[in-house]
C-alpha positions, 0 to 999 in steps of 0.5 A: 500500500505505502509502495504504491503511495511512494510510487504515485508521487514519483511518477507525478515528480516524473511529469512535472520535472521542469516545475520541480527543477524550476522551483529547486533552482529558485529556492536555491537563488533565494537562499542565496540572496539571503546570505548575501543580504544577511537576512538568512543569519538572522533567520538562523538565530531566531530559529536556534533561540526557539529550539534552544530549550529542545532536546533530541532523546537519541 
């Protein structure tokens, strides 16, 4: 059943290759443009302030 699933999202990943790849490169883009700006250590601090207190029970 969970195969079956899996195998249901990658062939929809299969038809729609351009869009995903598109929307991968304009992440990686925005990613960029916010390190180069500074904004991306900022968002990077506040996300460790709020799991500061958090604990992975490995």
């Amino acid at each position: 059943m969970e195969a079956g699933k899996a195998m249901g999202v990658f062939t929809w990943v299969k038809d729609h290759y351009q869009w995903v790849m598109r929307a991968g490169g304009g992440m990686v883009i925005a990613t960029g443009l916010l390190m180069g700006t500074g904004i991306w250590s900022y968002f990077i601090s506040q996300m460790q302030s709020w799991t500061a207190g958090c604990n992975i029970g490995i």
